[in-house]
Structure formats: C-alpha cells, structure tokens
C-alpha positions in Angstrom: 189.3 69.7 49.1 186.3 68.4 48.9 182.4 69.2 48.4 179.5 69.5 51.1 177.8 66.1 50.7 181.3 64.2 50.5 181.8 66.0 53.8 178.7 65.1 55.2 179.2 61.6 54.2 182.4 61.1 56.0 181.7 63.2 58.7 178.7 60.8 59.7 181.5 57.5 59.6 183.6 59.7 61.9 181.1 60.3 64.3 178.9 57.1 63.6 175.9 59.3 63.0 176.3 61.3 66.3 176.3 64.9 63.8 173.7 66.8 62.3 173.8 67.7 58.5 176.4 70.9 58.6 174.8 74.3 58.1 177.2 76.8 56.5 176.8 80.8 56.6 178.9 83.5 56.1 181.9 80.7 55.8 181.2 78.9 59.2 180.2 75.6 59.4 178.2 74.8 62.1 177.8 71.2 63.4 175.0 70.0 66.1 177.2 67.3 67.5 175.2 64.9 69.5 176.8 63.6 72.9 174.6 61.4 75.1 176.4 58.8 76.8 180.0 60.7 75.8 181.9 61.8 78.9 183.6 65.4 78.5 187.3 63.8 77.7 185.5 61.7 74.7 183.3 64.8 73.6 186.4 67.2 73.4 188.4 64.0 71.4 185.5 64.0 69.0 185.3 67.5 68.5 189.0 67.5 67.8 188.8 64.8 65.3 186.0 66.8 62.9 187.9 70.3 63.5 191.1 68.5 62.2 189.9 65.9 60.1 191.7 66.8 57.1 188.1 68.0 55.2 188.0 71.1 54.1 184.8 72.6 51.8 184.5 75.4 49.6 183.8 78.6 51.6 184.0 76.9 55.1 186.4 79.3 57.0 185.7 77.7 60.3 183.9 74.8 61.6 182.0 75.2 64.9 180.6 72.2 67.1 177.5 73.0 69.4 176.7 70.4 71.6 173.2 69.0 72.2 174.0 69.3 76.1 174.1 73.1 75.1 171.1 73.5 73.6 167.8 74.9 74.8 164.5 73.5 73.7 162.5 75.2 71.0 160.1 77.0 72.5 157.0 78.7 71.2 155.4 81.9 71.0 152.1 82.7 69.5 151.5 86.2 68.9 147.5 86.4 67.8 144.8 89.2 67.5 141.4 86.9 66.8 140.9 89.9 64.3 143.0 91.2 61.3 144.3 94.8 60.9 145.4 94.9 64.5 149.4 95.1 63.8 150.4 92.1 64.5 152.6 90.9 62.2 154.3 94.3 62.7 154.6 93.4 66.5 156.0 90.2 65.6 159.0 90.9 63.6 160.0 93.8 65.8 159.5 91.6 68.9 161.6 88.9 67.6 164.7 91.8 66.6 164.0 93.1 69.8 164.2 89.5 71.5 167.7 89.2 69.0 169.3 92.5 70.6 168.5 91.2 74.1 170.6 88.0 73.4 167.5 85.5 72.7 168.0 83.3 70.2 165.5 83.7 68.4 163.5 82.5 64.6 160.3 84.1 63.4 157.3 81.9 61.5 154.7 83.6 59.4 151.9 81.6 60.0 149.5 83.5 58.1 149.3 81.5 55.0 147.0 82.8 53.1 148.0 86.6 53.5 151.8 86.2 54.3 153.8 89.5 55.1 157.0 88.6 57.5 159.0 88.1 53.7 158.5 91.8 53.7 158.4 93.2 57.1 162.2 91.5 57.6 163.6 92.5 53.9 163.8 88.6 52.8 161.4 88.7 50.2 164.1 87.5 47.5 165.3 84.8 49.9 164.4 80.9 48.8 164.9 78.2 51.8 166.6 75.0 50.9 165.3 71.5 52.0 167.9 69.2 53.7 167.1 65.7 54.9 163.4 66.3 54.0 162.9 69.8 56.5 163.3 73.4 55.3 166.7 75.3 56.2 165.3 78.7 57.1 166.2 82.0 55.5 167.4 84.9 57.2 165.6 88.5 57.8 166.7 91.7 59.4 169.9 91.0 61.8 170.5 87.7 60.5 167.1 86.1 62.2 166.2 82.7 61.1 162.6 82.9 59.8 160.1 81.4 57.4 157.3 82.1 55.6 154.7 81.1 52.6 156.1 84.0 50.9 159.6 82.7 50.3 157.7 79.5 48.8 155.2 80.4 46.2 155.4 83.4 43.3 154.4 86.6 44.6 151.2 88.0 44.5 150.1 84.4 44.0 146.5 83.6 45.9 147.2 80.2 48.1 143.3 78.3 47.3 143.9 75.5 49.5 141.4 73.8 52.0 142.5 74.0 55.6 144.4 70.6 55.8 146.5 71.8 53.1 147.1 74.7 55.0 147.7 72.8 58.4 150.7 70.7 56.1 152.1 74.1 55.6 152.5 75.4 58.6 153.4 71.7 60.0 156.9 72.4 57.4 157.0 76.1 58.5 157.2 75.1 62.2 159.1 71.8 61.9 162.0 72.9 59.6 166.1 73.0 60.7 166.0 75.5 63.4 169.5 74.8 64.4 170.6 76.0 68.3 167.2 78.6 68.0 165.9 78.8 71.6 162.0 80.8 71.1 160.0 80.7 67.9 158.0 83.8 67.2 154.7 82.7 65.8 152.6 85.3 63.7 149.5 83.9 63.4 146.6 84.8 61.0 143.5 86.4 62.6 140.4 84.4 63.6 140.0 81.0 65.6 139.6 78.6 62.9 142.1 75.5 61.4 145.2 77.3 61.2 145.1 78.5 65.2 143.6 74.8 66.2 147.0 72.9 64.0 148.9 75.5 66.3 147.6 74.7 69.5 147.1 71.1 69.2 149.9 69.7 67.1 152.7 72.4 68.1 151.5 73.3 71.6 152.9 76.8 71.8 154.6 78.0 75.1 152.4 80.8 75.4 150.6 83.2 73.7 150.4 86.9 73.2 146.9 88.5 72.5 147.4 91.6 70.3 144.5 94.3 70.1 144.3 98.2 69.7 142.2 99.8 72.1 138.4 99.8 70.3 135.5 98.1 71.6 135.5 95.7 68.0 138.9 94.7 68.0 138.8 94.2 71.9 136.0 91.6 71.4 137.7 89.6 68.7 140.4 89.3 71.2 139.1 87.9 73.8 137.7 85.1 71.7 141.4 84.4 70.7 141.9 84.0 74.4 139.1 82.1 74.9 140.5 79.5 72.1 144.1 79.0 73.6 142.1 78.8 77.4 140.4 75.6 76.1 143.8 74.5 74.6 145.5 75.2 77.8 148.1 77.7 76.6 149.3 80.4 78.9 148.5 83.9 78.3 151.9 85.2 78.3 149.9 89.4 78.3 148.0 92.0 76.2 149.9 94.3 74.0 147.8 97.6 72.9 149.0 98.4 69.2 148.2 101.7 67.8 147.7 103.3 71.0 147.9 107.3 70.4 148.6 109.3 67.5 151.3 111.9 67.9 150.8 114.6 65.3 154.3 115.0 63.6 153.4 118.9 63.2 152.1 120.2 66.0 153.1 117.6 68.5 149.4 116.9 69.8 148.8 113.9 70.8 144.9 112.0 70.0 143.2 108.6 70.3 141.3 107.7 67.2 141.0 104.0 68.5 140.6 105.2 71.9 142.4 104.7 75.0 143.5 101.8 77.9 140.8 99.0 76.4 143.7 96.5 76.0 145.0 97.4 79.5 141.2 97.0 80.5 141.1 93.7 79.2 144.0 92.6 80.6 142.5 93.4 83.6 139.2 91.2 83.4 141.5 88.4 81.9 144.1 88.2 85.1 146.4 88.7 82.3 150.0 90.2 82.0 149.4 93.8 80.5 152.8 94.2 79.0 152.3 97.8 77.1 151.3 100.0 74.3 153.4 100.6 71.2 151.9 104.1 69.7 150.2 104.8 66.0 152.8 106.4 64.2 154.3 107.2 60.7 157.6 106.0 61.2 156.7 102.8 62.5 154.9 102.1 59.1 157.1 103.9 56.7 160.0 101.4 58.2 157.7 98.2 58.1 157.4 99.1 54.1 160.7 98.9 53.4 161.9 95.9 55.8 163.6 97.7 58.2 161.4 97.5 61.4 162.3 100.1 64.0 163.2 97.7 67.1 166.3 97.0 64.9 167.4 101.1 65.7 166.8 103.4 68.5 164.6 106.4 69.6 161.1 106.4 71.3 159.6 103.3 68.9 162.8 101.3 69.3 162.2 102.1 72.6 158.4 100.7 73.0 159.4 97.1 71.3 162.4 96.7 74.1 160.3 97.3 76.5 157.9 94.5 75.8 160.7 92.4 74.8 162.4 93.0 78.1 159.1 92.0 79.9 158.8 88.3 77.5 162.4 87.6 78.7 161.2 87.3 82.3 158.8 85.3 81.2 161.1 82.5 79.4 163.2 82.4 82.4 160.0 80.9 84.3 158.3 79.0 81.2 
C-alpha cells in the first residue's frame, strides 16, 4: 500500500506524464488520462496498466479513467443583475442544482468577492479547497456540485479591502482552479459594471450571459447597463429572468406585485433577447436559501420555476 503522492509519482512514469494529478472522493479515484496520438487498442492497454498496476492508496475503492477525448470544454455562464438585491446569487445556485438534476455537469463560482454568499446558499460554508499543482481543487455544495468561493478562503465575517487588481487575481484562481470533467461553469457575479465584470469578460470570455432583474423601473435600468457592458465585450445574451415576480400570500392565497409586473419580459423585448421566465417572491424560497438547501434541489411549484429555466439554458448549450 502506498500513499497519494507515491502514487502520483509512479503513476506519471507509467504513463510518461499522459495523467492528471488523481482526484479522490467518496473512495474513487478519478484519473484525466490524456490520449492524443493513442489509438483505442493502446488507450484501453494503458487504462489497464493503472487499474491493475499493483498501487493501491488509502481510501481509494475504485480508480476511474476519463479520457480527454471524453471531455467537453468548460464553458461559461455569467449570471449578472448590473444592480445588487435582485436575487441573483439565489438564481444561481438553484440554476446550477437545477442544471445538476438535468444531467449537466455542472460547478458554481461566486464571483462576488467582496460580499460572497454561494458558501451559504449550497451548505459549504465549513468546507476549505486544497491547492494541487498550484490551482484550487474545488469544494462541494448541495448534490455534490463542485463550487468555489471567497468565503471558503478567508475567516468569516472578514471585510476583503483590496483594490480591484487584487480582486481580478481572485477571481483569475476561482475560475482557473481543477475543474475536473465539469462541462458549464455557473458564474455569480457581483452587481455593477466595474473591474470584477471587465476581468470576466475579457480574460475568461464567458459563453453567455444571463441578465437577472425583478420587474421595477430601477432595477430594470441597472440591467440594461449590464447588457450594454457584455454587448461591447461581445458576449451573447443567453435571456432575462424576472426574480421576485408576485407575491402569493401564504394566508389567504392572494396573489400581488409589490415590484410590479412583466418589466423583465418587457425588456427582453426591446433587447431581442431570450425571455426565459419568472421565479415568484416567496417565503419558502428564502427560508431554504438560509439554511443551504435551495428549493431546485426538491419539488413543488418553486422547484418547478428553476427547472423550467434550467430546461430552457440546456437548449441553449446544445447550440453554443
């Protein structure tokens, strides 16, 4: 028997460098096995030679080869508002266990650096990612989703006083870290249009992006200058989700508009964008948020809304 990094070691003579450094969870070892210029009889050799190379590790039940060949590109989705208070770092995690349930492999960033909440919203806020060959192994949140954030990195409660390259470097090791075989990466990003969002665009170059905004005229405004921003970076607007559209009253069963009605939709409209639907104001929504346990992860009317708009960004990575 023998220990991780021996392992690693000798796995890398074995395959003269052609395999990642393992990742091990829940006692399987997985291995990204790289197999340019290999023809299938010479892959299936090499897989055979780690499964049964005579190393066994501590904890490692099974050891499981993906192949580059099998692997997707990381792709990226920025989910932004232009304005704060809109819901959309509650969108986000329940998009991305929504995406999760609907068979996209999916990992969720917290780009919001200075006001990080994903560590919360996914029930990780006691996890601590490890560092291996200089990039960040993610944690995991609700449903076993890879994810990432400033709040698994620095004491909480701590205030973050950093200038915006600082920042930038942050969310350059959020974004860059060990993804493994993830296929779409869920971006919440911080409100506004300033260094954070331009790192995103221009360094990371996000697959699309979805604009966030409940249905008032202030919020509505602060969106569009978020569209504006990834317009001039030449990211697609992959829609317009309206957040906190209608209250039902949990007594009576009425159902009102404090925020108003259809503005998003109406956006949408102006924009030529995607209008992908509207996920209600309610209790539940929040009271499950609180305790990390976001409501795409069960079922009823809620669960309901997320799949929906889920369902709708699935037709979308077939084409992007």
């Amino acid at each position: 028997m023998t220990d991780l990094a021996d392992f690693t070691a000798r796995l890398s003579a074995l395959t003269e460098g052609r395999a990642s450094v393992p990742r091990v969870k829940d006692g399987v070892m997985t291995l990204v096995l790289d197999v340019a210029g290999l023809g299938p009889a010479q892959r299936e050799g090499l897989a055979a030679a780690i499964r049964e190379g005579g190393l066994t590790v501590p904890g490692v039940n099974e050891v499981r080869v993906v192949e580059t060949a099998e692997r997707k590109p990381l792709r990226i989705l920025a989910i932004a508002s232009g304005k704060g208070g809109v819901g959309k770092s509650t969108l986000s995690a329940n998009l991305a266990v929504a995406l999760h349930r609907l068979g996209v492999k999916v990992g969720l960033v917290d780009a919001d650096i200075y006001g990080p909440s994903q560590a919360k919203l996914m029930g990780s806020e006691d996890k601590k990612p490890v560092a291996q060959d200089k990039k960040l192994v993610p944690v995991t949140g609700v449903a076993d989703i890879p994810m990432l954030s400033m709040a698994h990195l620095v004491e909480p409660g701590k205030a973050l006083a950093w200038r915006g390259p600082m920042a930038g470097n942050a969310l350059g090791q959020l974004i860059d870290a060990d993804w493994g075989d993830t296929e779409l990466l869920v971006v919440d990003m911080p409100p506004g249009t300033g260094d954070i969002q331009l790192s995103m665009v221009q360094k990371h170059k996000p697959a699309g992006a979805l604009i966030v905004s409940t249905p008032q005229d202030l919020a509505l405004i602060d969106a569009t200058r978020a569209v504006s921003l990834f317009d001039q970076a030449g990211v697609p607007i992959v829609g317009v989700v309206e957040n906190m559209a209608g209250y039902a009253c949990p007594h009576c069963g009425e159902v009102s508009d404090p925020f108003g009605q259809g503005g998003a939709e109406h956006v949408a409209g102006d924009l030529s964008a995607p209008f992908l639907g509207r996920i209600p104001l309610a209790i539940d929504i929040r009271r499950r948020s609180d305790a990390g346990d976001p409501p795409a992860a069960g079922e009823g009317a809620h669960a309901d809304a997320f799949m929906a708009i889920a369902r709708k960004l699935t037709d979308w990575l077939k084409t992007a």
